[in-house]
C-alpha positions as CSV (number, residue, x, y, z in Angstrom):
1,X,-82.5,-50.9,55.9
2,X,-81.9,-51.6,52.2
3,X,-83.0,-55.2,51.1
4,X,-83.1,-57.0,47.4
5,X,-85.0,-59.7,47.1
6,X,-84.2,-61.8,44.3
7,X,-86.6,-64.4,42.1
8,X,-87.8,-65.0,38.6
9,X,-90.5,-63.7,36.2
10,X,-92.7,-66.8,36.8
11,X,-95.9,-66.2,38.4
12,X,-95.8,-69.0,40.9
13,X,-92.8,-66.9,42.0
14,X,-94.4,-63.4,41.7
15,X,-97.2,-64.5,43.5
16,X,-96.0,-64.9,46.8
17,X,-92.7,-62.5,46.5
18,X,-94.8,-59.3,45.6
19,X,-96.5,-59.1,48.8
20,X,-93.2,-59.4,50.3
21,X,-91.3,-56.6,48.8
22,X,-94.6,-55.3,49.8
23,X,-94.4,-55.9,53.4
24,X,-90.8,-55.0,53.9
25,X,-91.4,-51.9,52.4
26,X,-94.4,-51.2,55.4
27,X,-91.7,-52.5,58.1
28,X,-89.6,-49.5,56.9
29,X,-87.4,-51.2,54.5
30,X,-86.1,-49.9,50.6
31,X,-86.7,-52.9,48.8
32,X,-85.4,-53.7,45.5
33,X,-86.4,-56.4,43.2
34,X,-83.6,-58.6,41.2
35,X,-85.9,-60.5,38.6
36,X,-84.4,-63.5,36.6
37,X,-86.1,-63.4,33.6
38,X,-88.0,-66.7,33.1
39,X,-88.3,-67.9,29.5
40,X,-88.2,-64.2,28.3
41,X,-91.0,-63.3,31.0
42,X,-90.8,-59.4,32.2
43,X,-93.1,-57.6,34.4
44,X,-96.5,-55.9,33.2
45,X,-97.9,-52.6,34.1
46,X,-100.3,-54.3,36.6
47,X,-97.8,-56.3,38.4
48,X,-95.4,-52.7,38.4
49,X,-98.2,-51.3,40.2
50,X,-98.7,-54.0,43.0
51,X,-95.1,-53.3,43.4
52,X,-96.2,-49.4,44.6
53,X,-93.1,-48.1,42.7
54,X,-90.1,-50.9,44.1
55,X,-87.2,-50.4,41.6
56,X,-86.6,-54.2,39.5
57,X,-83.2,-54.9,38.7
58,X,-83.2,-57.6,35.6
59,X,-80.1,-59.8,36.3
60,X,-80.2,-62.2,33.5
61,X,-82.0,-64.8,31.6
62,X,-82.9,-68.3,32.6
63,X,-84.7,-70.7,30.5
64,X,-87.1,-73.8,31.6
65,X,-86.6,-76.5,29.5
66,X,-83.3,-77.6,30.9
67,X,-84.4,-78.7,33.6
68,X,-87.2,-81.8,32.3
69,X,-84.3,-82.6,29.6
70,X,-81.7,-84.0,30.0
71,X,-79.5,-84.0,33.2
72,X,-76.3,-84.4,31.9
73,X,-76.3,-80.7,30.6
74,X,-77.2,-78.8,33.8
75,X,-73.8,-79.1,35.3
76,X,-72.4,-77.2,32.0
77,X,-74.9,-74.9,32.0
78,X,-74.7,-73.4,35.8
79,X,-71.1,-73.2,35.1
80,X,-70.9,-71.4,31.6
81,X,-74.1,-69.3,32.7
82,X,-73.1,-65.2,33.0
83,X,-76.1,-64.9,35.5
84,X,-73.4,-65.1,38.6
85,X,-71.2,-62.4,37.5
86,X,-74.2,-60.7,36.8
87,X,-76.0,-60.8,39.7
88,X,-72.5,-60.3,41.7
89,X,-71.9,-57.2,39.4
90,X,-75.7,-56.0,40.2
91,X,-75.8,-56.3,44.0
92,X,-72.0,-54.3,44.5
93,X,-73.7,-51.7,42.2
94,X,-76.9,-50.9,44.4
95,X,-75.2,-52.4,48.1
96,X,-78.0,-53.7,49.9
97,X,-77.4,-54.6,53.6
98,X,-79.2,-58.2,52.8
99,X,-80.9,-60.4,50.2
100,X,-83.4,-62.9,50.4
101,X,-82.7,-65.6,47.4
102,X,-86.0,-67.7,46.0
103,X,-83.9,-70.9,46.5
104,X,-84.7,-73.1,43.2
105,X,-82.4,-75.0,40.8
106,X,-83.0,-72.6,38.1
107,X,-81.3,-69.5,40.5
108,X,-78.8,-71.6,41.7
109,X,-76.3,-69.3,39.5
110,X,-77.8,-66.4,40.8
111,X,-76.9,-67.7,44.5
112,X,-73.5,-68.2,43.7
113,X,-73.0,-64.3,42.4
114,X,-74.7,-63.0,45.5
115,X,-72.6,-65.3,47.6
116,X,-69.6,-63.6,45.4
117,X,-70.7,-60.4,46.5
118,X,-70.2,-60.5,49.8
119,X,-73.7,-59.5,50.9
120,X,-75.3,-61.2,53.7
121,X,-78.2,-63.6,52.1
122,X,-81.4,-65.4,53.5
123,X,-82.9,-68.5,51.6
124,X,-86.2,-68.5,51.2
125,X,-88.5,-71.3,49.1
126,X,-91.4,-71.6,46.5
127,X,-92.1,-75.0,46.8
128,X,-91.9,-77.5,49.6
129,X,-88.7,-79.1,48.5
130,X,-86.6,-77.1,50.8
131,X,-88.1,-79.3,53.5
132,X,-88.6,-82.7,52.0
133,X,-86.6,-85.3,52.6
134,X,-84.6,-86.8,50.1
135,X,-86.7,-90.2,49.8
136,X,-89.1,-87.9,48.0
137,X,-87.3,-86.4,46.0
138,X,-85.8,-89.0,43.6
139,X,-87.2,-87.9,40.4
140,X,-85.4,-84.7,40.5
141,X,-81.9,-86.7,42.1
142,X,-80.1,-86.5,38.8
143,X,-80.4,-82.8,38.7
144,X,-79.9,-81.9,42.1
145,X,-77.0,-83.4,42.5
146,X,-75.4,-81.6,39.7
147,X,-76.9,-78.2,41.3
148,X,-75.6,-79.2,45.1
149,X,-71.7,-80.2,42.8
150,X,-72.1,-76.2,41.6
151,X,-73.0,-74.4,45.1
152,X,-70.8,-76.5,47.2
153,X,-68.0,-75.3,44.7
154,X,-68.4,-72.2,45.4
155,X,-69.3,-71.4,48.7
156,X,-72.9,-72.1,48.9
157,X,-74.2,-74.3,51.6
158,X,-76.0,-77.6,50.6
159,X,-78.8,-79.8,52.3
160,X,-77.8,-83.1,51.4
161,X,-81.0,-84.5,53.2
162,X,-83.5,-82.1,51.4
163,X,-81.1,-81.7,48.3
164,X,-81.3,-77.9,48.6
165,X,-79.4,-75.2,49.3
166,X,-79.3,-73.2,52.7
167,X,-78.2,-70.3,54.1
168,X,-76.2,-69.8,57.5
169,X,-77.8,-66.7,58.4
170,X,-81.8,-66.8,57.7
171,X,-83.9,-69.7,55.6
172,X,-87.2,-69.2,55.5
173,X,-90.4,-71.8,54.5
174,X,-93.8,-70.6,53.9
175,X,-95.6,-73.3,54.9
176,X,-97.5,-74.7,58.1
177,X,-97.2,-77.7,60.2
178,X,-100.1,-79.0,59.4
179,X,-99.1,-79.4,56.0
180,X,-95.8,-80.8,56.5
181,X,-95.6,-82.6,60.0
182,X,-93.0,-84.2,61.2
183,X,-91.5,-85.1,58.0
184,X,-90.1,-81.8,56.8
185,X,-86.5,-81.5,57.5
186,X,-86.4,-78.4,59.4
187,X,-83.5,-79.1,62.5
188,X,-80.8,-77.4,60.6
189,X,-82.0,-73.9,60.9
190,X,-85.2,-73.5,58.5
191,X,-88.3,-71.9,60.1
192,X,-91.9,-72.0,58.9
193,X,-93.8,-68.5,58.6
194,X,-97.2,-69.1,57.3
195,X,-98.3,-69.9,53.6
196,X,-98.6,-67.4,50.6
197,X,-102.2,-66.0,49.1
198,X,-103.4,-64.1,52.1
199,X,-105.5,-61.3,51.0
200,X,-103.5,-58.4,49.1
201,X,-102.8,-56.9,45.9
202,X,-100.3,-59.3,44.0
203,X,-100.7,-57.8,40.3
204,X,-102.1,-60.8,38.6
205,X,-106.1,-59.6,39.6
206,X,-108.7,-60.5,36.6
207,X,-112.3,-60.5,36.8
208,X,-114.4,-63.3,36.1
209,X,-117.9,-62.6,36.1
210,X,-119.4,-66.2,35.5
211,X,-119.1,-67.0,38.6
212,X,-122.1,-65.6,39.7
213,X,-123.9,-68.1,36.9
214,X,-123.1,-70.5,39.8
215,X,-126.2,-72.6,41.0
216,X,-125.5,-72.1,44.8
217,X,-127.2,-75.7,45.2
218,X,-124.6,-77.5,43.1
219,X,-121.0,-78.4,44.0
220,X,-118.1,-76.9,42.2
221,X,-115.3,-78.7,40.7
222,X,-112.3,-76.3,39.8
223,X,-109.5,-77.5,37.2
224,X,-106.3,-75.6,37.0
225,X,-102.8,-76.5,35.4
226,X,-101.1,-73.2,36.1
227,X,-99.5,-70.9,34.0
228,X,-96.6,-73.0,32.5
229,X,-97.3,-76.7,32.7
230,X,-101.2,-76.1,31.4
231,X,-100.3,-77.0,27.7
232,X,-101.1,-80.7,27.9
233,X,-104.4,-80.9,25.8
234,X,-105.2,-84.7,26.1
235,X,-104.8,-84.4,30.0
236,X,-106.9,-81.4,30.8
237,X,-109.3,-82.6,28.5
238,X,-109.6,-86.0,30.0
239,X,-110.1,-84.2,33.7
240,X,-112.5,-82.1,32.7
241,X,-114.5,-84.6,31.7
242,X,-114.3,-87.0,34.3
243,X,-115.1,-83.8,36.7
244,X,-118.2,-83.5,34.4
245,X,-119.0,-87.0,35.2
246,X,-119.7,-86.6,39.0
247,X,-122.5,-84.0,38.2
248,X,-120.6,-80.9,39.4
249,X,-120.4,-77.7,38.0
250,X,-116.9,-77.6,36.5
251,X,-114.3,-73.9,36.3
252,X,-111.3,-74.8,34.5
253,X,-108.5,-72.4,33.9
254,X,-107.4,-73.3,30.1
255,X,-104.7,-70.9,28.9
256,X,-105.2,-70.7,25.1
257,X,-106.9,-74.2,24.6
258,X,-110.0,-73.4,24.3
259,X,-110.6,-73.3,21.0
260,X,-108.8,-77.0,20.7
261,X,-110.2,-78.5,23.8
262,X,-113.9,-78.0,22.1
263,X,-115.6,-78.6,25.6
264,X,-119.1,-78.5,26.3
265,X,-120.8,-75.3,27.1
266,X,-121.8,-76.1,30.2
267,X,-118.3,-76.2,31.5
268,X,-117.3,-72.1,32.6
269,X,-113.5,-71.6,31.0
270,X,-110.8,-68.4,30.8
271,X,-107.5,-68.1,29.5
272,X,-106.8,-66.9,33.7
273,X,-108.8,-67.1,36.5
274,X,-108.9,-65.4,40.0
275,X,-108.1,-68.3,41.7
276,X,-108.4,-67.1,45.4
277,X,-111.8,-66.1,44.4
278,X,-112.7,-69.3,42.2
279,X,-111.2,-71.6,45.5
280,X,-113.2,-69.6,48.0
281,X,-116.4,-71.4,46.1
282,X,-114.9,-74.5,44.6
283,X,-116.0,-77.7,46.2
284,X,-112.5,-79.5,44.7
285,X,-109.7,-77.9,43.2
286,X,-108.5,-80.5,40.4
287,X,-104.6,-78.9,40.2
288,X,-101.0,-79.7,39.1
289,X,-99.8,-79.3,42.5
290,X,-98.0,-75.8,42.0
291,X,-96.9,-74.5,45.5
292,X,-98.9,-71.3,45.3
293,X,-102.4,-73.4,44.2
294,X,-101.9,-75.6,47.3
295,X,-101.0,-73.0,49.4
296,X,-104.4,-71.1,48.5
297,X,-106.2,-74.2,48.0
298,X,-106.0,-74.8,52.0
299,X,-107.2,-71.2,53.2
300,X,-109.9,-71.7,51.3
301,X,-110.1,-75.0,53.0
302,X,-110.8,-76.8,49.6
303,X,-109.6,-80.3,49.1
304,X,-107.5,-81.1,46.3
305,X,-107.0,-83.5,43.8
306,X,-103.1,-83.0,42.6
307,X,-101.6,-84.6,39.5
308,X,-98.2,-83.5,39.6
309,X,-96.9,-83.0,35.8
310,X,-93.2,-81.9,36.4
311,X,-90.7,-80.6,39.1
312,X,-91.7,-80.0,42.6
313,X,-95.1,-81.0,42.4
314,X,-95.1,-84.7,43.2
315,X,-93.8,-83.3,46.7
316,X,-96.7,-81.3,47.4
317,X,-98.3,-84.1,46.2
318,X,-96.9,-86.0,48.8
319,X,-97.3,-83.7,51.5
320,X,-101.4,-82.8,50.3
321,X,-101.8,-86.4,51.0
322,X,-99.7,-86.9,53.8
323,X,-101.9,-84.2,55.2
324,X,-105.1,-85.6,54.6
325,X,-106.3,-82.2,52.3
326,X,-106.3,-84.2,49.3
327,X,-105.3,-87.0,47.1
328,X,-102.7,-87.5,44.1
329,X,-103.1,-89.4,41.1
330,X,-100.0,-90.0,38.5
331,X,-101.1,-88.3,35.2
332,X,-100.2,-91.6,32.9
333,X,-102.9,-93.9,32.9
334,X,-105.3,-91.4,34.4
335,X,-108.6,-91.6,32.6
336,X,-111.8,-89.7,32.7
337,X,-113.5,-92.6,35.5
338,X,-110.3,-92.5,37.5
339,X,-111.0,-89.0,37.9
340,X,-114.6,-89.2,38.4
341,X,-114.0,-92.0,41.3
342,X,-111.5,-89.7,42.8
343,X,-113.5,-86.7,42.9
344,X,-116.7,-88.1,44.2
345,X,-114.9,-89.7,47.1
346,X,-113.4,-85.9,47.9
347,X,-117.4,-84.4,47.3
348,X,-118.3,-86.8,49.6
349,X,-119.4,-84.7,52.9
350,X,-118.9,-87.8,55.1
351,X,-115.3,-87.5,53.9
352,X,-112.4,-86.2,56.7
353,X,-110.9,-83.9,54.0
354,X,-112.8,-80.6,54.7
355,X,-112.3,-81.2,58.2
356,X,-109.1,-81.6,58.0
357,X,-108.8,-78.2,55.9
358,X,-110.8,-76.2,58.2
359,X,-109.0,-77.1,61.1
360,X,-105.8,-76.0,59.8
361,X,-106.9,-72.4,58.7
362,X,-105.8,-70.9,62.5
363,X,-102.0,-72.0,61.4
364,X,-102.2,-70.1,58.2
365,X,-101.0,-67.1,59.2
366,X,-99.5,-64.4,56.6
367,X,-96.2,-65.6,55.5
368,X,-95.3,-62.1,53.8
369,X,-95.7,-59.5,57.1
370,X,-94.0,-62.8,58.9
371,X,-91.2,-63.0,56.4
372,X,-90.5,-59.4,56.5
373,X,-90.7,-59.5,60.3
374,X,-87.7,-62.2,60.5
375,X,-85.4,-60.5,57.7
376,X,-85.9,-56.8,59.7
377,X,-85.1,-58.9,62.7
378,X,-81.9,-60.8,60.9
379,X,-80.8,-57.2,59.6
380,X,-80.7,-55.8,63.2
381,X,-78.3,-58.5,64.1
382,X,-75.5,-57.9,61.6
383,X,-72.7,-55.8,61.5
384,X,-72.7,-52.1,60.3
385,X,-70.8,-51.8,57.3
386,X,-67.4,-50.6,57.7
387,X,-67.7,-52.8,61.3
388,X,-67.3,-56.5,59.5
């Protein structure tokens, strides 16, 4: 059984897709990598190792900013973007008998040159916006439309309810009903196998001794922005101090703004933190709303406040609250006593949040051995080459 699986350089991508590559290649599987490289991103030695010695295909170049600018321009773009004949080119060079595509916007061109190919193809999602309906959703309408105009043109099956793509063979969601209820969209063919960030080597492992300096009678209040949506100064320095004001010892993940965020000493910063490690001691995880954060953020059982900056967060937002692991705040207006007031209502152990949390970890499951389970299954089913 040869399988590619196909994403893009971005951590909250490589997070969940290295275990797996990792786990297909356990369930007896050659597995090949097809990496879109993300605003020049490329894979370091560490990650190369977690990948115990997968080959990585580089099939183009994709670039972030398109896609908070201006709408108008991302019709153009998919369809003057080489990345389909590229990836279409790639995948009749090394013949896989399937692919699983991370199904985002920014690969839609990718999907189109593996539905080009010829070779049988699985969805399989990031973010929650493969099952959110489209009431949710409206921020991003401008550009999803323009992406569902592209597929449909060529080939590539559309969701107009979740305005995402699908596949007619395998879509997978790593997620939980707990999470997402009854209001994911999930009738047309899309099954849930568990959320990312179980244990396992994922190449992106950094040690982080202060957290030992921990007073073990003291709540914890952990501040992340992720990796690419971070760089908002103002913001981060705002929440940090409002988590200050509750009396909590604060963790923040800062990138490189330290140095201009000046913050008090008290307050334990790195450029990148372990986060499954930080979470499992956190008391409140202050995040963006990243997929991969919330996902980890509930098997730790940690309730969240999200302020979704860009994307797909505000739909995790949605469903964190929906679920009763969190609450949202819109980043405009947010101030350091909006925070504050938020935070001590989630500290508060009279609160249902934790509860809520903990009773969910039995659905959590391990969405890579389940993922690689389902696409060995789906293989098994298709026709031998040379039998289509």
């Amino acid at each position: 059984m040869r399988v590619a699986l196909l994403t893009t350089t971005q951590h909250g991508h490589l997070n969940p897709y290295v275990p797996v590559v990792n786990a297909l290649r356990r369930a007896g599987g050659e597995v090949t990598l097809l990496l879109l490289s993300a605003d020049g991103g490329a894979l370091d030695e560490q990650r190369r190792r977690a990948l115990g010695g997968a080959p990585v295909h580089l099939v183009g170049q994709v670039e972030m900013a398109p896609w908070s600018g201006d709408p108008a321009r991302i019709g153009p773009m998919l369809r003057s973007s080489p990345v389909a004949d590229q990836t279409t080119d790639t995948l009749r060079a090394i013949a896989p008998d399937f692919v699983l595509v991370d199904s985002l916007p920014v690969t839609a061109s990718a999907m189109v040159g593996t539905h080009a190919s010829g070779v049988p193809y699985g969805m399989i999602w990031a973010n929650l916006g493969g099952v959110c309906p489209r009431e949710h959703r409206r921020g991003r309408w401008a550009y999803d439309e323009q992406v569902g105009d592209y597929l449909t043109g060529h080939g590539v099956a559309w969701s107009t309810r979740t305005h995402s793509a699908r596949s007619s063979i395998l879509n997978l969601m790593p997620t939980i009903p707990a999470l997402v209820g009854h209001d994911a969209v999930t009738d047309d063919g899309v099954q849930l196998v568990g959320l990312p960030g179980a244990a396992g080597e994922r190449g992106d492992e950094v040690a982080f001794g202060d957290l030992a300096r921990l007073d073990p009678d003291r709540p914890v209040v952990y501040v992340s922005f992720g990796t690419i949506f971070y760089r908002r100064p103002d913001l981060l320095r705002t929440v940090i101090a409002g988590a200050v004001k509750t009396g909590a010892q604060v963790i923040a993940a800062v990138g490189d703004l330290a140095e201009e965020l000046a913050l008090p000493d008290e307050v334990l910063t790195a450029p990148y933190l372990p986060q499954r490690a930080v979470l499992e001691r956190a008391d409140v995880f202050v995040t963006h709303g990243g997929y991969n954060s919330v996902a980890e953020s509930i098997r730790a059982a940690t309730p969240m406040l999200v302020l979704p900056l860009a994307v797909d967060q505000p739909v995790q937002a949605y469903f964190v609250e929906r679920a009763g692991f969190g609450t949202a705040l819109e980043p405009t207006g947010v101030t350091e006593q909006t925070v504050a007031d938020a935070l001590t209502d989630l500290l508060d152990p009279a609160g249902d949040h934790l509860a809520r949390l903990r009773a969910a970890r039995p659905e959590c499951g391990d969405s890579a051995a389940r993922t690689a389970e389902l696409v060995v299954g789906t293989v098994g089913t298709l026709p031998r080459k040379g039998q289509q």
